[in-house]
N, C-alpha and C positions, 0 to 999 in steps of 0.2 A: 504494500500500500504506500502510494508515494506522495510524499505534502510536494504543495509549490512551495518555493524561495520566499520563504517572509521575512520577519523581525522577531527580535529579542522575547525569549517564550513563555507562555506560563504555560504548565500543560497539570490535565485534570486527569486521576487515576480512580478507576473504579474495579469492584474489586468481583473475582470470580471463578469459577467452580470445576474446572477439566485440566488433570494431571497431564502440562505439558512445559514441555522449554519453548518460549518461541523469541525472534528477534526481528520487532518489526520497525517498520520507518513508518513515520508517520507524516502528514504535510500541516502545514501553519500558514496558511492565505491573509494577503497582506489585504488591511484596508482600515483608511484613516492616513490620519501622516504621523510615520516613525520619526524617534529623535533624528536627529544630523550629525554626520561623523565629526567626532574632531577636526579641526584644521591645523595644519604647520607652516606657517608661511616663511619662507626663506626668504632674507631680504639681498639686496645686491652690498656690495664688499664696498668699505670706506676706503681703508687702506690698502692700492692697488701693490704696496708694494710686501703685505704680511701676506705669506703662503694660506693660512689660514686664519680670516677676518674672523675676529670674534664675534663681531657682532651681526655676521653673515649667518654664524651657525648658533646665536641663541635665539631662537625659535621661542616662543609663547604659543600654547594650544590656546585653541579657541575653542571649547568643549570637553567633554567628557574621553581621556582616551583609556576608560574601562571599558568601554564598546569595543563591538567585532569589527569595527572598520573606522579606519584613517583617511584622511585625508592631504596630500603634500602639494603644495601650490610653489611657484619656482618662478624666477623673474624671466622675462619675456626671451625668448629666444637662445634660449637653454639649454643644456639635455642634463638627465640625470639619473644615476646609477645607485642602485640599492643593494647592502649587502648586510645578513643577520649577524650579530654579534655571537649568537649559542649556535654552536655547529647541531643543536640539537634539531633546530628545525630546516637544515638541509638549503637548498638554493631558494635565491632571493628572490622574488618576480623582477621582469623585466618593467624597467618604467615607460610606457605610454603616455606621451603627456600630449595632451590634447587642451586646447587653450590656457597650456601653462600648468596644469594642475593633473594630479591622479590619485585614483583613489585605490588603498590598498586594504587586505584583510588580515584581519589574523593567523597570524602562525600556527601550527600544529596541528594535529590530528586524535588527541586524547583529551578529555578530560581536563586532567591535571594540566594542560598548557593554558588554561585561563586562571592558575595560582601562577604563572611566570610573569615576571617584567620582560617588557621585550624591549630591546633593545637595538638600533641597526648604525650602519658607519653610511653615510651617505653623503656622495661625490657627486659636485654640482660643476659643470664646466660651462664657463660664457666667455664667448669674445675667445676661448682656444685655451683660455686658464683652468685647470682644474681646483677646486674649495672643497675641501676633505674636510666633515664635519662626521667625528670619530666617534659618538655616543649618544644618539638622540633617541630620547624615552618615545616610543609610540605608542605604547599599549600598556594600561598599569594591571595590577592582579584585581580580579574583578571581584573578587570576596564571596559573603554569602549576598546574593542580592534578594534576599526575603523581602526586605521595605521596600526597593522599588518596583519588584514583583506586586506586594499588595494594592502598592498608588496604581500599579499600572489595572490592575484586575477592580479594582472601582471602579473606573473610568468604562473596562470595558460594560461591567456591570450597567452601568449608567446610560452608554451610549443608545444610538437610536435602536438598532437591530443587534446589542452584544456584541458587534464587532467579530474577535476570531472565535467568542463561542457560538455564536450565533453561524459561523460559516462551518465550527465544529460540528455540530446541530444537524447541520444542511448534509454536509458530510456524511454525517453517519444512518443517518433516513437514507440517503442513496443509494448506499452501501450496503445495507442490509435490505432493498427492494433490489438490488441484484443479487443477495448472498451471500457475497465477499467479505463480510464484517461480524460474522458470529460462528461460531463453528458447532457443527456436528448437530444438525437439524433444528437448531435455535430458531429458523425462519418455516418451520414446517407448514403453521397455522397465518392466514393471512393479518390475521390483529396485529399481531405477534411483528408480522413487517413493517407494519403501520405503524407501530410502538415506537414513544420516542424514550430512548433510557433516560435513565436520572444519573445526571455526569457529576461524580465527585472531585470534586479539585482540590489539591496541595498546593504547596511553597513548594520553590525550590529545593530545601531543606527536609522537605517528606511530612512538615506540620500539616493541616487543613488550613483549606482560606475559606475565611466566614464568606457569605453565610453557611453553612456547613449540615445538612440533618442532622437531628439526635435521635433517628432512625427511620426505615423506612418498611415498607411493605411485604410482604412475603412473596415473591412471584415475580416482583418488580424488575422491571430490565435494570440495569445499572452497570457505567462503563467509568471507571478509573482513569485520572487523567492527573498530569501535576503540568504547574506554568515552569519555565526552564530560561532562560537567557537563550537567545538566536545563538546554533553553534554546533560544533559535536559535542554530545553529551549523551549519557548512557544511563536509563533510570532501572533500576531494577525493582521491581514488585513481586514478595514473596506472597502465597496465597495460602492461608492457615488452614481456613475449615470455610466449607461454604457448604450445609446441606442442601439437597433439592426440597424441591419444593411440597407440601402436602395439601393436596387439592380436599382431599374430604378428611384433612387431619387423621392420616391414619402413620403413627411417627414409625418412620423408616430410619438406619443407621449409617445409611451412604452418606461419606460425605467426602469433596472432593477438594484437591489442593493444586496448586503449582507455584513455578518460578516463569517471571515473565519478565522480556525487556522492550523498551521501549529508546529508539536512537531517533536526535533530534537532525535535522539538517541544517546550514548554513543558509544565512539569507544577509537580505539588509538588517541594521540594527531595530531590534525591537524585543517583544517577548513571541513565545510562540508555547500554545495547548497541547499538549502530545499526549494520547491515548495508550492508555498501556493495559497491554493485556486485550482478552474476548470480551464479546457482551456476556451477561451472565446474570443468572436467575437462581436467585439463594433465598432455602427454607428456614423456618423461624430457628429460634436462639438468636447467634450473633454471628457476623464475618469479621475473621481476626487475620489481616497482615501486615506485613512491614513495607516498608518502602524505603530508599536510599540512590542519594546523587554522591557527586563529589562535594554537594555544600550539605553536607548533612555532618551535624557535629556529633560527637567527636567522630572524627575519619575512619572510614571503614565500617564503619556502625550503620544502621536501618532504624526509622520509628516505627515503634506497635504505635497499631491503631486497632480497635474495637468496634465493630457499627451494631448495634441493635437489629435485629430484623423481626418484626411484630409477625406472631401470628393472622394469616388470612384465613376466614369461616365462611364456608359456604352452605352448611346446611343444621339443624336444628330442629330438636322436638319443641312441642309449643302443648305450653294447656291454655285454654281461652275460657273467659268465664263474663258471659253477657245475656243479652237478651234478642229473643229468637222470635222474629215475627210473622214467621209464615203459620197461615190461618187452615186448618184444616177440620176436619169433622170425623163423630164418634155418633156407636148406634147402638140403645139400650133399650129395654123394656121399662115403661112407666105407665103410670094411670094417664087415661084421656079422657074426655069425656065421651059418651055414645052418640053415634049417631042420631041426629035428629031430637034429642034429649039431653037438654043439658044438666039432668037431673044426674044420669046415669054412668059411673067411672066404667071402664074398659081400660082392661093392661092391652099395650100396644105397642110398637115398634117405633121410636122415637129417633130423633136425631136433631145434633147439637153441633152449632160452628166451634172450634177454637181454638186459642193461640198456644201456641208452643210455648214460648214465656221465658222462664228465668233456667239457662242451661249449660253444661260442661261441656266444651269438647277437647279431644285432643287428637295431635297430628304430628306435621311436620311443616318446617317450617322454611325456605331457600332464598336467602340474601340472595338475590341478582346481582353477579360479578363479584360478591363477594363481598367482607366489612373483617377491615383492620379498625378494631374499637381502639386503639391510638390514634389514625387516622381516617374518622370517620369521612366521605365524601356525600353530596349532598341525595346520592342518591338512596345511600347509605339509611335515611330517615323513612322514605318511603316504599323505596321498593322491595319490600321483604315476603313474598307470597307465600300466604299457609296453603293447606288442604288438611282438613279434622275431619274426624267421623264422634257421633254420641259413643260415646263407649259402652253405655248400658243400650243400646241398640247398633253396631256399626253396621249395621247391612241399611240398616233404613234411613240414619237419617245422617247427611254429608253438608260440611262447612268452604266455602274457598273464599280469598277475598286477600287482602294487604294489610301486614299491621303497621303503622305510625309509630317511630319510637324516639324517644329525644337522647336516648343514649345508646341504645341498643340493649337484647335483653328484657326489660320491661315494654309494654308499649301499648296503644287502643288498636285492636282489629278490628276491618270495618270489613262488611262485605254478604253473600249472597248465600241462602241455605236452600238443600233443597228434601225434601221428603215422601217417602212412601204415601201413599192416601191408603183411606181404607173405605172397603164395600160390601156389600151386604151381599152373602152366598145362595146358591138357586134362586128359588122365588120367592122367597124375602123382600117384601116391602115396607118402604114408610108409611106407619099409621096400620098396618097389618097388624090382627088382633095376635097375640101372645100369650094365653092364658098362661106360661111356666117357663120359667130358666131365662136366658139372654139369648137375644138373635144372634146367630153365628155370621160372622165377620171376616175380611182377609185384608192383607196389605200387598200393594201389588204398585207396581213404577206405570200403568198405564196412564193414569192420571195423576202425574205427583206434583205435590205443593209446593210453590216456590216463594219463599221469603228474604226477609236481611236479618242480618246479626251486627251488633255492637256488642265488643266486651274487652274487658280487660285480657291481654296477653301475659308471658313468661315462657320464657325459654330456656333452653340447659344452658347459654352461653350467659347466663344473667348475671354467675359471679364476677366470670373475666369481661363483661363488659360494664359494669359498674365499679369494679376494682383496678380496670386496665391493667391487670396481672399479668401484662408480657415477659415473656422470660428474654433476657437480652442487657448489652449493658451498652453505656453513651460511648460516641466517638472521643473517647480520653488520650492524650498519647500516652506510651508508658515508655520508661527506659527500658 
């Protein structure tokens, strides 16, 4: 995977699940305007007759020369020859000078060549003199740059479209709608390609850059990333535990690890986000790894970091206890009066409308897409769909409907009941005289009742979501 040439980096690490080594490039796209290289302007020689003018070769920077790139400006009609002081970094580029000036990069090829001063001997010839100027600083050791790592990561924060997260972003949507960007069937389900992860960013250094979660969802894409200084540089991300994920909570002991790297490339001066590591989907407890640049103190060392991962619920028993309005009818033997005589009782065949009324049910109950009771989402409130049956009847009488919950757990179920009716067997009629016993009856779905229910809910997740008893701990660093 390859970045374009940008500027100085910050790159985001997020963390993930499949025992591998991998060593990827990543690109950092340039947009906005990067700092400006240093300048060194060489001025022309007072003294034609000193070999070498002093004040030809004390140069003043105009800029920062901790950045990956110089600038060397030379008086009109010049030429001029560069050569390094530390045979360590090999031949010197040739100078092109093009309206006087050129612009050079950094030495080296490691890491560690942004802890060196650099140093070069640079020979300036005008008018057929040569000016041998034996020691000029170009490049100072760039340190740890965590502070201006974080100004810069504000800003992108800030800007209109995030700047290089925001082209991070674009990136990695594209990238995993071809494929390319998660491995080993990560992209099998179409949501799934759709999904935009949750990109965790570092310092340099391997700290977090606020804002940072204090955990995140069970199932959740999320891709590791740290901001880096434009350059070569080499991040390494160890990956502790990352269990899969539990769709209907049923706890499994898989859990997966790696070592991954992430190599930054060269551009103009600025920061640049590098991705390290797969996308990846980690089940509850917690994801524990380190991470480690060359600015990570002390040397050689990685920071722990810990993230919380909240259990995701997808399904739940539910008791409901409300009121049940569907109107139906029952058929008994009572007195009437006799035909044509209102003097004279008759037992008869009777019938009575009535409501179902104050009732239990229980069932099951399916958060749609699911509820991390840490972070509930607004769907989270409402769309929680039961189906109950009466349990002192479940063949006859059936609940479905949504419950309303303000926390998850407890909640109001609203919704639709429906019911067996009952009928009167052979030729049994209403008002048909009965002189003994009760008219025989049945229940049957040809003509069943259909009512609402209102009642109060409770679900088995009642405790962990009133308690948020996630197991998991916060993003801490630890030594």
């Amino acid at each position: 995977m390859g970045w374009a040439r940008s500027d100085l980096a910050i790159t985001r690490m997020l963390g993930l699940v499949f025992i591998v080594s991998a060593v990827v490039t990543l690109p950092a796209a340039a947009q906005g305007s990067p700092p400006e290289p240093a300048v060194l302007t060489f001025g022309l020689p007072v003294d034609n007759n000193a070999s070498v003018p002093r004040k030809f070769c004390q140069v003043t920077p105009e800029g920062d020369l901790g950045l990956t790139h110089v600038t060397l400006r030379f008086p009109a009609n010049s030429t001029a020859k560069l050569e390094w002081n530390t045979e360590h970094f090999g031949e010197a580029p040739e100078l092109k000078l093009e309206n006087n000036e050129d612009q050079i990069e950094r030495p080296g090829d490691s890491p560690s060549d942004y802890t060196r001063q650099v140093t070069a001997t640079i020979t300036v010839t005008e008018g057929g003199k040569p000016y041998v100027c034996p020691n000029v600083t170009l490049f100072e050791p760039f340190g740890n740059p965590d502070e201006s790592a974080y100004e810069w990561w504000v800003k992108e924060l800030n800007s209109a479209n995030q700047g290089k997260l925001g082209e991070l972003k674009d990136w990695l949507r594209k990238a995993r709608r071809k494929g390319n960007a998660a491995p080993e069937g990560d992209l099998r389900k179409r949501r799934e390609k759709r999904a935009q992860p949750e990109i965790l960013v570092h310092l340099p250094s391997g700290q977090v850059a606020p804002p940072f979660p204090a955990d995140i969802t069970e199932g959740e894409s999320i891709q590791m990333a740290i901001i880096m200084p434009q350059g070569d540089h080499k991040v390494k991300l160890n990956l502790g535990t990352c269990a899969p994920p539990e769709t209907f909570r049923i706890k499994t002991d898989v859990e997966g690890g790696g070592t991954f790297w992430a190599t930054g490339q060269d551009g103009e001066p600025d920061f640049q986000i590098l991705p390290v590591g797969p996308i990846a989907k980690c089940g509850p407890d917690a994801v524990s790894y380190t991470i480690g640049t060359e600015y990570t103190e002390p040397a050689n060392t990685e920071v722990a970091h810990k993230l919380r991962i909240n259990p995701k619920y997808h399904i739940a028993a539910i008791v409901a206890l409300g009121w049940d309005g569907a109107r139906g009818q029952r058929f008994y033997a009572g007195d009437s009066p006799g035909a044509g005589d209102d003097t004279t009782v008759e037992r008869r065949i009777l019938r009575d409308r009535t409501t179902e009324g104050l009732i239990a049910y229980v069932g099951a109950q399916w958060m749609i897409g699911g509820v991390d009771y840490r972070n509930m989402r607004p769907r989270n409130y409402f769309a929680n769909l039961f189906v109950a049956v009466n349990p002192a009847a479940p063949l006859n009488d059936i609940a479905w409907g949504f419950t309303f919950t303000p926390s998850g757990g407890l909640g109001l179920s609203i919704g639709m009941t429906l019911h067996q009716s009952t009928e009167l067997v052979g030729s049994n009629e209403v008002l048909q005289p009965l002189p003994t016993g009760q008219p025989e009856t049945r229940t049957t779905w040809n003509n069943p009742n259909l009512g609402y229910f209102i009642g109060f809910a409770v679900d088995t997740n009642v405790f962990r979501a009133l308690s948020k008893a996630n197991e998991g701990a916060v993003p801490v660093p630890q030594d």
